[in-house]
PAMARGU-277773 format. One record per residue (C-alpha): residue number from 1; x negated, y negated, z. Coordinates in steps of 0.02 Angstrom, whole numbers, plus 50000, padded with zeros to 5 digits. Each point is the difference from the previous one (the first is absolute). Layout:
+-----+-------+-------+-------+
! seq !    px !    py !    pz !
+-----+-------+-------+-------+
! NUM !     X !     Y !     Z !
...
+-----+-------+-------+-------+
END
This chain:
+-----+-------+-------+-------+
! seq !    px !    py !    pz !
+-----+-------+-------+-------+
!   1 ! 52331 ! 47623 ! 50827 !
!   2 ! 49828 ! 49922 ! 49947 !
!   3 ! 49828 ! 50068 ! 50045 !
!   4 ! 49968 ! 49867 ! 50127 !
!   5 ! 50158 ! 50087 ! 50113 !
!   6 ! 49936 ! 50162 ! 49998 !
!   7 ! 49936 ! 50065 ! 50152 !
!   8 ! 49817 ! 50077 ! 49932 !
!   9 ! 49954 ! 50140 ! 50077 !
!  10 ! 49877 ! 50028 ! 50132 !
!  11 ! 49816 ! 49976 ! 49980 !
!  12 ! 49859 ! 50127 ! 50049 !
!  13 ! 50100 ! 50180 ! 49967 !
!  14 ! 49859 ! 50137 ! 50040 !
!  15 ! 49932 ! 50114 ! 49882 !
!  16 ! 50058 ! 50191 ! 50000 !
!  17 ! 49904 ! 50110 ! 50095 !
!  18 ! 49888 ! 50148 ! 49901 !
!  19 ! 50174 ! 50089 ! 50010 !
!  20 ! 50136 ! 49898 ! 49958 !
!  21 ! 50072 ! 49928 ! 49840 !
!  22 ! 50109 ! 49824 ! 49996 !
!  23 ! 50131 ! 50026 ! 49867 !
!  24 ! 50080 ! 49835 ! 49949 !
!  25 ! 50163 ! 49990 ! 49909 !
!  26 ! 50144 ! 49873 ! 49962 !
!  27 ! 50160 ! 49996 ! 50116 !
!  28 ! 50144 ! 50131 ! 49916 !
!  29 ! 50105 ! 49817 ! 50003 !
!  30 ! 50009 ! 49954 ! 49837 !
!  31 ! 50039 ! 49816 ! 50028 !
!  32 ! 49851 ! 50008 ! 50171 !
!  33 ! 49874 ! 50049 ! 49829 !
!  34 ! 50032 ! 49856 ! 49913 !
!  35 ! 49989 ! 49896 ! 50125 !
!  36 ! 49821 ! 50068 ! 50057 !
!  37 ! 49960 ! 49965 ! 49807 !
!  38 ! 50066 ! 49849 ! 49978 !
!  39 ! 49905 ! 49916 ! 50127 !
!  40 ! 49833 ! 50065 ! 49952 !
!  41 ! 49978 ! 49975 ! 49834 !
!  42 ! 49901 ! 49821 ! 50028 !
!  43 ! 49851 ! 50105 ! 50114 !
!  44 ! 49964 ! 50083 ! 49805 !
!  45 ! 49829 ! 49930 ! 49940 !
!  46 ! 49989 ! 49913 ! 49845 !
!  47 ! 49931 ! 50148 ! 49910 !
!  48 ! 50152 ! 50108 ! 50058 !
!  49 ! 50133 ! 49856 ! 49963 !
!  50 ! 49934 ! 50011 ! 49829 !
!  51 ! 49986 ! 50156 ! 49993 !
!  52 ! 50186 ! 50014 ! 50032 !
!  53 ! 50068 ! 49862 ! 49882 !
!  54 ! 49926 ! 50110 ! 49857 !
!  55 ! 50072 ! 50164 ! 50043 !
!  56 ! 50154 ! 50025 ! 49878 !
!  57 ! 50059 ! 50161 ! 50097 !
!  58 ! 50130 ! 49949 ! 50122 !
!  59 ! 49970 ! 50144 ! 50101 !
!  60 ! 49824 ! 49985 ! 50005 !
!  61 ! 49984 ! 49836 ! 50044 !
!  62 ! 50105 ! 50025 ! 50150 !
!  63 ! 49909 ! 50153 ! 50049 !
!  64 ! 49848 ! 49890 ! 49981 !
!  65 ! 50077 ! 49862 ! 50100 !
!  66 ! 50046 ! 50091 ! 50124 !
!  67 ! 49831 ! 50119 ! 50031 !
!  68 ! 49919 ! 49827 ! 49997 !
!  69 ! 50079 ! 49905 ! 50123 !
!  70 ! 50020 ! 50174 ! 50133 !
!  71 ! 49814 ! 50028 ! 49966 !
!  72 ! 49942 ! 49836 ! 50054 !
!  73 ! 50136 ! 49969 ! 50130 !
!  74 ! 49974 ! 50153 ! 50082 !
!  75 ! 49797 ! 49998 ! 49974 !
!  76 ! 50007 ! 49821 ! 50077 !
!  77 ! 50057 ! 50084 ! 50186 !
!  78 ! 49850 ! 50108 ! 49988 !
!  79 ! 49859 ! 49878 ! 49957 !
!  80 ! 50096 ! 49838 ! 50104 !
!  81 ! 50009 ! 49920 ! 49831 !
!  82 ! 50108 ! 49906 ! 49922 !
!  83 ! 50071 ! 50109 ! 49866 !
!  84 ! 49964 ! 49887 ! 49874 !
!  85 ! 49818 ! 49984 ! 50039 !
!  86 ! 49987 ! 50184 ! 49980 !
!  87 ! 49882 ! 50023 ! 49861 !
!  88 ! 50069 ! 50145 ! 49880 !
!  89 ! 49890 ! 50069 ! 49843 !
!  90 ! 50061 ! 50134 ! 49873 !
!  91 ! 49877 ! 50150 ! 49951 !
!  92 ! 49991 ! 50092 ! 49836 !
!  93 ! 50155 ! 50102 ! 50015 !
!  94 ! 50102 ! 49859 ! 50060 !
!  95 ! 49987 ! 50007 ! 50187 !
!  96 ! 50008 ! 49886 ! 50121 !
!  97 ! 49867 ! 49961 ! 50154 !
!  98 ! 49934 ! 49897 ! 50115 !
!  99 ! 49851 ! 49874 ! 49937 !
! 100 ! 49953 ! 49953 ! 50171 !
! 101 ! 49850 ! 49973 ! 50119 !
! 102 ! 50103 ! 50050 ! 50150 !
! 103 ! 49894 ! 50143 ! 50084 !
! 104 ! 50149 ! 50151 ! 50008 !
! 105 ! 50102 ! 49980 ! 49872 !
! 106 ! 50140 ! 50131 ! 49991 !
! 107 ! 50055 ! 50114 ! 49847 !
! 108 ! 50156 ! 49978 ! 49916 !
! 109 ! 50114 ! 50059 ! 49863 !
! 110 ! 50157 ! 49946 ! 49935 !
! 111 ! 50111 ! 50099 ! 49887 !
! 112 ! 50204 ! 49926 ! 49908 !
! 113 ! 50134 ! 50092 ! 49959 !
! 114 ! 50169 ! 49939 ! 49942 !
! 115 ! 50055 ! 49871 ! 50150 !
! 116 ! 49850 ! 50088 ! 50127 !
! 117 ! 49828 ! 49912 ! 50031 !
! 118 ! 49880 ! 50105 ! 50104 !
! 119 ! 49825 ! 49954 ! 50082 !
! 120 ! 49900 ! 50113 ! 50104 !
! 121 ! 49880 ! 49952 ! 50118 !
! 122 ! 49836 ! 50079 ! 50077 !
! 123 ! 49869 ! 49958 ! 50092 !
! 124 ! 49862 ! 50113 ! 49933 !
! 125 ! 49959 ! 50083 ! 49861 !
! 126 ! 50109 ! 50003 ! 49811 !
! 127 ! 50184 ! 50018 ! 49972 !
! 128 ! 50132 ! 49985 ! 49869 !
! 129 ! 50186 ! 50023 ! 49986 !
! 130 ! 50105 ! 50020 ! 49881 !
! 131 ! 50208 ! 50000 ! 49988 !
! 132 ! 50115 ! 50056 ! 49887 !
! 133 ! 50185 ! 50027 ! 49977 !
! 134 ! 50072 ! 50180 ! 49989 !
! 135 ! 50095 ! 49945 ! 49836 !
! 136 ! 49836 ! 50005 ! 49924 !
! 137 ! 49975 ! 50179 ! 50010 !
! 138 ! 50041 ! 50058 ! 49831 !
! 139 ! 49885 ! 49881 ! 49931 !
! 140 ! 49869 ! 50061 ! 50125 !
! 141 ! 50037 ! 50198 ! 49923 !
! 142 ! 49990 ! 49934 ! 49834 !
! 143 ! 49831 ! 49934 ! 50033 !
! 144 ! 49940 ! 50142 ! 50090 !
! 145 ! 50016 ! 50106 ! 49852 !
! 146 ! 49879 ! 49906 ! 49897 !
! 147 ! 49876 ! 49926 ! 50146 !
! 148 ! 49995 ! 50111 ! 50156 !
! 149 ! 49870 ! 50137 ! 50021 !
! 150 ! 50041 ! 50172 ! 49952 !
! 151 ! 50002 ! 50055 ! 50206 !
! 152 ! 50142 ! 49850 ! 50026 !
! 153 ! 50093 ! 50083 ! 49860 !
! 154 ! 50018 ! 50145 ! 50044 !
! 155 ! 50055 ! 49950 ! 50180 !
! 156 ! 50121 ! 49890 ! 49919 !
! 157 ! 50052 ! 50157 ! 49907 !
! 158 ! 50041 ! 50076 ! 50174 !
! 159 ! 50104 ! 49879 ! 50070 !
! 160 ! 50141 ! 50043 ! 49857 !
! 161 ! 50133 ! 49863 ! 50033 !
! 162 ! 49880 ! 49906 ! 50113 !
! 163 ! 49878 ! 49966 ! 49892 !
! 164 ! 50026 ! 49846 ! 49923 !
! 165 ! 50008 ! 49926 ! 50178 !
! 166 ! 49827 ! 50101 ! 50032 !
! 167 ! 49929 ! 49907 ! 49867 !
! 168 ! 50051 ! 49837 ! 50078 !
! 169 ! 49934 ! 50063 ! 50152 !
! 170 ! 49832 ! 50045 ! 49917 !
! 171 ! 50000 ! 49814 ! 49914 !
! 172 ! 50009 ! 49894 ! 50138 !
! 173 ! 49872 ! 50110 ! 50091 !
! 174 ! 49872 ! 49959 ! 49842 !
! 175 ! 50051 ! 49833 ! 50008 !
! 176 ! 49962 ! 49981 ! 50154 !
! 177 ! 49825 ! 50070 ! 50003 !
! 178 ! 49945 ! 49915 ! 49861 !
! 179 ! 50050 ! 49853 ! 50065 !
! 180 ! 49904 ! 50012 ! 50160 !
! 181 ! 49856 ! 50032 ! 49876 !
! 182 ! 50031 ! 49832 ! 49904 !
! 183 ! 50058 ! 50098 ! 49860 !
! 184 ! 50144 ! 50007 ! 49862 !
! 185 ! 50130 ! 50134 ! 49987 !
! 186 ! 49941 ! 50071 ! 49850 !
! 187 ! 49826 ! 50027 ! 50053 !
! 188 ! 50079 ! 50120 ! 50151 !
! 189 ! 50152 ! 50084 ! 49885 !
! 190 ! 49877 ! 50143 ! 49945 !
! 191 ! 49843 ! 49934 ! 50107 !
! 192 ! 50096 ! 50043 ! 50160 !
! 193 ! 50065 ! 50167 ! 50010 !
! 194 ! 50146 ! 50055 ! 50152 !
! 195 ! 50096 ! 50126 ! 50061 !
! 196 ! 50112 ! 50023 ! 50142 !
! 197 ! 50035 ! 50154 ! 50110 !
! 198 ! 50123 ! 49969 ! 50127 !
! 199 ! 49932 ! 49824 ! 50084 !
! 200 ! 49820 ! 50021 ! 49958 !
! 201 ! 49948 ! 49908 ! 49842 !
! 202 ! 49849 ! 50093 ! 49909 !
! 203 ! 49878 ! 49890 ! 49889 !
! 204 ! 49910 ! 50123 ! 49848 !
! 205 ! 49879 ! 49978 ! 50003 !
! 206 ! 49981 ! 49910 ! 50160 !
! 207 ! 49861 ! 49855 ! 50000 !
! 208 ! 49863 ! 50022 ! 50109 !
! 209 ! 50080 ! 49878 ! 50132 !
! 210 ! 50152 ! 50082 ! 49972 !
! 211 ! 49990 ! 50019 ! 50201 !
! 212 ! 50029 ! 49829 ! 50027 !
! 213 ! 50155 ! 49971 ! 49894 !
! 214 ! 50164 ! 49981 ! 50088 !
! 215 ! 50134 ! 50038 ! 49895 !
! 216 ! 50198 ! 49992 ! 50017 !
! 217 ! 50145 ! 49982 ! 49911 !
! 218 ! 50211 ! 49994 ! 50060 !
! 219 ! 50131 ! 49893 ! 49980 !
! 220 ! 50044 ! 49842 ! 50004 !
! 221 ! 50161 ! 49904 ! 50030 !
! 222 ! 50103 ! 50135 ! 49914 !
! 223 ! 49972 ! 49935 ! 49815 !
! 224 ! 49797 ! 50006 ! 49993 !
! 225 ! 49854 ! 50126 ! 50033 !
! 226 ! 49840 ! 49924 ! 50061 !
! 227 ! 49842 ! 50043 ! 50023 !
! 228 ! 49835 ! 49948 ! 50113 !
! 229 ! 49821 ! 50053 ! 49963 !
! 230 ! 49880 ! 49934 ! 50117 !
! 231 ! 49818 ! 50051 ! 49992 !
! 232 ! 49919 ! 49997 ! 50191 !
! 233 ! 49829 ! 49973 ! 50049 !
! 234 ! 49982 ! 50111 ! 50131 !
! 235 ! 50001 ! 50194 ! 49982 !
! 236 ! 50097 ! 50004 ! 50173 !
! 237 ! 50153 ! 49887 ! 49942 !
! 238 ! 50137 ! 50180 ! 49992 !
! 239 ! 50156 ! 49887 ! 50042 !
! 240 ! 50060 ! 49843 ! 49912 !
! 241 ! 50168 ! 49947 ! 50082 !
! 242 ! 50108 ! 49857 ! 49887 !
! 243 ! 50043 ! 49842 ! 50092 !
! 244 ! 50182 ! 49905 ! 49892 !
! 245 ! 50023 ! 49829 ! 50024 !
! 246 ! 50099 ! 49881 ! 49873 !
! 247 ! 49933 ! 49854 ! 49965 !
! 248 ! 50079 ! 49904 ! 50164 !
! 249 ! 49855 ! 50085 ! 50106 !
! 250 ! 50151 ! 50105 ! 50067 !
! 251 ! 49959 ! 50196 ! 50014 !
! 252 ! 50146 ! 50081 ! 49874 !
! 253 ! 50123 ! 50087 ! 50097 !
! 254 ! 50093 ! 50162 ! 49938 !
! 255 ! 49954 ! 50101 ! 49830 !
! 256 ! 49817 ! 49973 ! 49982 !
! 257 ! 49859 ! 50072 ! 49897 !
! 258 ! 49925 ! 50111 ! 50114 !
! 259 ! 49895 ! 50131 ! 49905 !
! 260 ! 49891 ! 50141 ! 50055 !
! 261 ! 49831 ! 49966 ! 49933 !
! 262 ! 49894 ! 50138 ! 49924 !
! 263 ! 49804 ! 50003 ! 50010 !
+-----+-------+-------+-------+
END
């Protein structure tokens, strides 16, 4: 199948509301994923084409590939563009956004794991994601020992056999925030400090818009944990709600991430 019989999708999707969050994800079909991918990868600027040829990681250039061609696929039923007009910079910690003079522009993220490519999408404010797979918990504990604050360790030192998956927990719940911040990893592994009691997620010490942050955190699709920060505008914004589509346009069906959000 070539590009040209591809049905795109449709034109003009609306923003999310103040409350909602699109999350964006690949079908669970294997075969459906490549497909997507191997009809996009001729909307890539020539920046990001070059980009790609020089990667010598085989894994990340497909997770580059991939975040690439959702992002501007996906960004192009937003704006009624096509996706590869969409004009995509890089900041200073490597993340992508719109370099646009459309008036409302929305936020995104987009996060890889092994075979999973994830973009969020909101309509005000900031927000990052950030997925991971479960197998990488030990590494997570490992790192925790060395980076993580002295309060994370010693609720990681409560959770007994739970705690390297607490630690994963905790790292794609930095991740996340410093994303939405246009930040790195590193700058929020001992910048950002969390615990969790039950299903609220405390921030020490909290940062003085610290009631405007949205957090959550659950699984995803059995093998991952993933994580949405989203930084609101208004005060009044209690409730986020997650909205899953795959990249058809179709709502997912089924299992879905469906987290409970603490403020």
């Amino acid at each position: 199948m070539t590009r040209n019989e591809v049905e795109p999708p449709p034109i003009g999707r609306r923003l999310p509301d103040p409350g909602e969050i699109h999350l964006w994800c690949l079908p669970s079909d294997p075969d459906v994923r490549a497909e997507y991918l191997s009809v996009g990868a001729d909307i890539l600027s020539a920046a990001e084409r070059k980009r790609h040829s020089g990667m010598t990681h085989p894994g990340a250039a497909s997770h580059f590939l991939a975040g690439r061609i959702v992002a501007r696929r996906v960004l192009g039923e937003y704006l009624s563009q096509d996706p590869a007009e969409i004009h995509l910079s890089v900041d200073s910690a490597g993340k992508p956004y719109l370099n646009s003079a459309v008036a409302q522009l929305p936020a995104f993220s987009l996060s890889h794991a092994g075979g999973e490519t994830i973009l969020v999408i909101a309509g005000e404010g900031e927000i990052g994601v950030d997925i991971e797979a479960l197998s990488r918990a030990p590494a997570a504990l490992r790192i925790a020992h060395e980076f993580y604050s002295p309060e994370e360790c010693r609720f990681l030192e409560r959770q007994h056999g739970a705690a390297a998956s607490g630690a994963l927990t905790l790292w794609t719940l930095k991740e996340s925030i410093v994303k939405a911040q246009a930040r790195t990893v590193w700058d929020g592994l001992k910048g950002v400090s969390l615990t969790i009691d039950g299903g609220d997620i405390a921030w020490e010490p909290p940062p003085s818009d610290r009631n405007r942050w949205r957090l959550a955190t659950a699984p995803f699709r059995n093998s991952y944990m993933l994580a949405i920060a989203h930084r609101v505008s208004r005060r009044d914004s209690a409730t986020i709600s997650v909205i899953q589509y795959d990249v058809s346009g179709e709502t997912v069906s089924g299992t879905r991430f469906d987290p409970t959000f603490s403020g």
